[in-house]
C-alpha positions in Angstrom: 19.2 -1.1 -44.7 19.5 -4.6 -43.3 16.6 -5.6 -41.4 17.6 -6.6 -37.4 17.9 -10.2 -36.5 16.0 -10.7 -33.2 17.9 -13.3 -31.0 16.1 -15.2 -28.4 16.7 -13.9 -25.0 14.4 -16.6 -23.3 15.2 -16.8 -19.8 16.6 -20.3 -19.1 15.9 -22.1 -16.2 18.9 -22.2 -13.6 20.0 -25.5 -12.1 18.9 -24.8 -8.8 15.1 -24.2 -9.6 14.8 -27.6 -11.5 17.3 -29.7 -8.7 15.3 -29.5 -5.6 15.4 -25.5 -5.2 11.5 -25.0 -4.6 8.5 -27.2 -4.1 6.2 -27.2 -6.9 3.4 -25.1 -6.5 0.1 -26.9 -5.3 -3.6 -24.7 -5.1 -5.1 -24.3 -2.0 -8.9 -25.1 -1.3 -11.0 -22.6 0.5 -11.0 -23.7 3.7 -7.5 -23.4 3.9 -7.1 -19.8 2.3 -9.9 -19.0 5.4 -7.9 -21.0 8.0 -4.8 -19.5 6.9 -6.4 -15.6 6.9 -7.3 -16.5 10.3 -4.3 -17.9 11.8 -2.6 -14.5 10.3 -5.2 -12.2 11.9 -4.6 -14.0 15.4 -1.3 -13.4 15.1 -1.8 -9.1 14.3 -4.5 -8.9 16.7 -1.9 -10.7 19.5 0.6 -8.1 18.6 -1.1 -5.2 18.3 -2.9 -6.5 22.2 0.9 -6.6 23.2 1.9 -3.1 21.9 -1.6 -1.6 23.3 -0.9 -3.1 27.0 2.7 -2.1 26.7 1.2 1.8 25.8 -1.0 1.9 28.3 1.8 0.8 30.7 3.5 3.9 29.9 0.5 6.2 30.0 0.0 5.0 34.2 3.9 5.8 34.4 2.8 9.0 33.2 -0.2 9.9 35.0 1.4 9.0 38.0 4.1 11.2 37.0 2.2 14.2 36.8 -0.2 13.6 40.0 3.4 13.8 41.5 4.2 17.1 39.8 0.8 18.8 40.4 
């Protein structure tokens, strides 16, 4: 038996990563990890206000439905 030869399979890097694909990655402090949860949990608590108006909306369409049925 002949032992296997392993061959390096090392990814290399592309052209595009190392030619201006991506900034380079840069750690944030604290206070903008907060600001930044924040500014994302305005944003869900704007759309969920949005889809809770536009449900209640149609619940008076419906009500008013059936006060006109009964």
């Amino acid at each position: 038996m002949t032992p296997e030869k392993k061959t390096d399979q090392a990814p290399k890097p592309s052209a595009t990563a190392t030619e201006g694909g991506r900034k380079p990655w840069t750690p944030k402090t604290p206070v903008e990890v907060v600001l930044e949860q924040i500014t994302k949990q305005e944003k869900r608590v704007g759309d969920l206000q949005a889809e809770l108006d536009a449900e209640k909306s149609m619940l008076t369409k419906l009500l008013q439905a059936k006060k006109v049925l009964e």
